[in-house]
C-alpha positions in Angstrom: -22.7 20.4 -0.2 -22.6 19.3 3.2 -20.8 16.4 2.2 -18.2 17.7 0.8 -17.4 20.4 3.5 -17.3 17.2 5.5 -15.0 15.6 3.8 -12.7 18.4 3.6 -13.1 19.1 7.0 -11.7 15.4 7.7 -8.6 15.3 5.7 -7.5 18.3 7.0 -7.7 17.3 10.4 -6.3 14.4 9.6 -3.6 16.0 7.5 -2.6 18.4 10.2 -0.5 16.8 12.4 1.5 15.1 10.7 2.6 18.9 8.7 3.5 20.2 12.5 5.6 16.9 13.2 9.1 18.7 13.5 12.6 16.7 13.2 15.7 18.3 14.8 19.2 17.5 14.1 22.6 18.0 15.9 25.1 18.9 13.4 29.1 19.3 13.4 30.1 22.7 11.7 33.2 21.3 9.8 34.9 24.6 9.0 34.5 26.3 12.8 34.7 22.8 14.8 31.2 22.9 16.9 27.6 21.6 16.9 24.4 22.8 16.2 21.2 22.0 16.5 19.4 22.0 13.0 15.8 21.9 11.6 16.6 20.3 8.2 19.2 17.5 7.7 23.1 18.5 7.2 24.1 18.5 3.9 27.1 16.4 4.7 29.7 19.1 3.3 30.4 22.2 5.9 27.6 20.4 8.3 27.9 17.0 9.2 25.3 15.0 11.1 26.7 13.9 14.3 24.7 10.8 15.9 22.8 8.3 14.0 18.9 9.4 14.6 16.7 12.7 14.2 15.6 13.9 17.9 12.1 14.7 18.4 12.4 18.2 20.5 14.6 21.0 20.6 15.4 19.7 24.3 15.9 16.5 23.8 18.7 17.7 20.4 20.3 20.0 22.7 21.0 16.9 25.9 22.7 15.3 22.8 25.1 17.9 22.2 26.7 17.2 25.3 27.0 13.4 25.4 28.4 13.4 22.0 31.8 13.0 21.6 32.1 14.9 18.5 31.0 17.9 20.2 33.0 17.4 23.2 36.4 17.6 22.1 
């Protein structure tokens, strides 16, 4: 018994992190003309990704917004 509790124990500390790894996106809005920041991938329709990469914080998304062109015109 003891075992497995162990063994659960381990693969969900082991799972954990990688469930809480967030992506962020910066997206053009096609139909109103600006970017957003997005948690899930633009669908490539009304949203368009803008840059070439994912962004690891909601900080680091939001610098990108400004040294865009796309989002600066």
């Amino acid at each position: 018994m003891t075992k497995s509790l162990l063994a659960g124990a381990l693969v969900l500390g082991l799972a954990t992190p990688a469930l809480a790894a967030e992506e962020f996106f910066v997206a053009l809005d096609t139909t109103a003309n600006q970017c957003r920041v997005m948690m899930t991938q633009p669908d490539g329709v009304i949203m368009r990704m803008v840059g070439s990469a994912s962004y690891p914080s909601l900080d680091e998304a939001q610098a990108a917004i400004s040294n865009l062109p796309e989002c600066n015109s």
